[in-house]
C-alpha positions, -999 to 999 in steps of 0.1 A, spaced: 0 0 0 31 21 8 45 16 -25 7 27 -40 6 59 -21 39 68 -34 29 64 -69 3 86 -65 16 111 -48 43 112 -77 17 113 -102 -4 145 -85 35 161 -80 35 155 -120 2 173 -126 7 201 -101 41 209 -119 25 208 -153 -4 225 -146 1 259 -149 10 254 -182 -23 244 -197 -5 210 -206 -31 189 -193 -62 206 -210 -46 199 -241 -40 165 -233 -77 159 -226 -84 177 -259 -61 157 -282 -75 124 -263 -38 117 -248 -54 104 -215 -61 68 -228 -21 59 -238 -29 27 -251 -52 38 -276 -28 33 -311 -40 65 -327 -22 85 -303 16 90 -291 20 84 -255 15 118 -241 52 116 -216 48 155 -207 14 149 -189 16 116 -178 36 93 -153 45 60 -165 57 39 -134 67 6 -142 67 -18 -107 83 -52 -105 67 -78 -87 83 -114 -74 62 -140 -67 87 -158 -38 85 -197 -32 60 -195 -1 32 -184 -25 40 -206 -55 10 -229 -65 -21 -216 -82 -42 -207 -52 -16 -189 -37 -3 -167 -62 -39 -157 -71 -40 -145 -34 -6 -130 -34 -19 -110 -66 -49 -101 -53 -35 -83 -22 -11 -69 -45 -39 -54 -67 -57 -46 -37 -31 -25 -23 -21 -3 -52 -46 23 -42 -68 19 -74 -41 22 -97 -49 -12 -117 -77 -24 -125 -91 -50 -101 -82 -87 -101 -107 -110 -121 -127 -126 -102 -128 -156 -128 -94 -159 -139 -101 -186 -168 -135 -163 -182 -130 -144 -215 -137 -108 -203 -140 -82 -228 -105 -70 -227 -109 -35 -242 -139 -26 -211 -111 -41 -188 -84 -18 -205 -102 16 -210 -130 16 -180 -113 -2 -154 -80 12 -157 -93 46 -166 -119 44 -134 -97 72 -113 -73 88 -134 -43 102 -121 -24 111 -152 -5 79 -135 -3 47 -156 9 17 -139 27 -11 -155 31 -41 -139 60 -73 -144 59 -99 -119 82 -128 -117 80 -163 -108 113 -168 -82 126 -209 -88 113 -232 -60 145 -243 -40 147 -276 -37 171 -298 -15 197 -326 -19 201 -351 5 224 -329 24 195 -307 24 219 -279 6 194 -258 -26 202 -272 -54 185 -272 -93 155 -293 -91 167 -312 -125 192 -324 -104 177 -337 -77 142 -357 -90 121 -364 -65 80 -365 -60 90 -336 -37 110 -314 -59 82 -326 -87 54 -311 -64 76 -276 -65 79 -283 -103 42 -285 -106 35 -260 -85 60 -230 -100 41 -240 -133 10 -233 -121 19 -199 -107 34 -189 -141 1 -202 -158 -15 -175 -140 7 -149 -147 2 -160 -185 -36 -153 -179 -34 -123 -163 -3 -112 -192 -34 -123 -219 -61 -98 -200 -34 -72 -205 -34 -66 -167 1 -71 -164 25 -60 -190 59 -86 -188 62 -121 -171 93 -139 -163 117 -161 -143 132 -150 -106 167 -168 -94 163 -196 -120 189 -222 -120 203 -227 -155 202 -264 -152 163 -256 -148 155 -232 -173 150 -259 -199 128 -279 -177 108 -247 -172 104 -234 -204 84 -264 -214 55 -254 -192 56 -219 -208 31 -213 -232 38 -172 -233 80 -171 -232 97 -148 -204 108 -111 -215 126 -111 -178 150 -127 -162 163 -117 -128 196 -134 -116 231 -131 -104 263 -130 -130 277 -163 -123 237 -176 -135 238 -154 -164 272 -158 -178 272 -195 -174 240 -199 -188 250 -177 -220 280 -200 -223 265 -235 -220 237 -218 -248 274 -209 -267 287 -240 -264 322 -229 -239 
């Protein structure tokens, strides 16, 4: 909620200082307050784009869980978003979700949200985290099963155009493979140290 308030206070700072200038009437004339509509450049003078990076940790992986991570989340963000579905798997109509929901308190303030799916950590027998390819087990399956069906849910929210990039969090490279093949929407994030980065780029290279 913190993190909601801020945004908002940010956004009215960002009218205030424009205001005076007649910026945002002429905004409202040229129909620059809906940003995503394609006839129109996004208006950057009059409007704050925040973008707000959310991880998803291993305590609320699993689909029931995540939903109810994401839904305090939405909750919390002072209006900003439009509200969580209430039946994730229903075909809204995404353009009422996208123009009247989002658009339901305007604050010159558009929100874009990119949540990531941090890799279960799952245990060796010497109970040190380890990749889960490398230590198969019906336990470390269950965490398998369970990080997929988080990021299946981030896929539906990603095809309501609620949130605006999905990806992996602290992925091991050895399970990257194993996770792409329950992705039907491909990551545009990844979030990880350098050792996990440069030795997955050279395993993909071949050194």
């Amino acid at each position: 909620s913190l993190v909601g308030r801020a945004i908002s206070f940010f956004g009215k700072e960002n009218m205030s200082r424009h205001s005076d200038k007649g910026l945002l009437r002429n905004a409202a004339k040229s129909g620059a307050q809906h940003p995503e509509d394609e006839q129109h450049n996004y208006d950057y003078e009059n409007r704050l784009e925040v973008h707000l990076l959310i991880g998803i940790a291993d305590a609320d992986l699993g689909r029931e869980k995540t939903i109810a991570a994401l839904k305090d989340i939405f909750s919390e963000l002072d209006e900003l978003v439009p509200p969580f579905p209430n039946d994730l798997d229903a075909d809204e109509a995404q353009v009422e979700t996208k123009l009247s929901s989002i658009y339901h308190i305007d604050r010159h303030v558009d929100l874009r949200l990119h949540v990531l799916v941090r890799s279960p950590h799952c245990h060796d027998e010497s109970d040190l985290v380890v990749p889960c390819t490398s230590s198969p087990s019906p336990s470390t399956d269950d965490k398998v099963e369970k990080w997929a069906e988080s990021y299946n849910v981030l896929e539906k929210l990603y095809d309501k155009k609620l949130i605006q990039g999905i990806g992996f969090d602290g992925v091991y490279v050895e399970d990257v493979r194993e996770f792409l093949k329950h992705c039907r929407i491909q990551p545009q994030i990844y979030r990880g140290d350098v050792y996990q980065a440069l030795e997955g780029y050279g395993r993909r290279m071949g050194v």
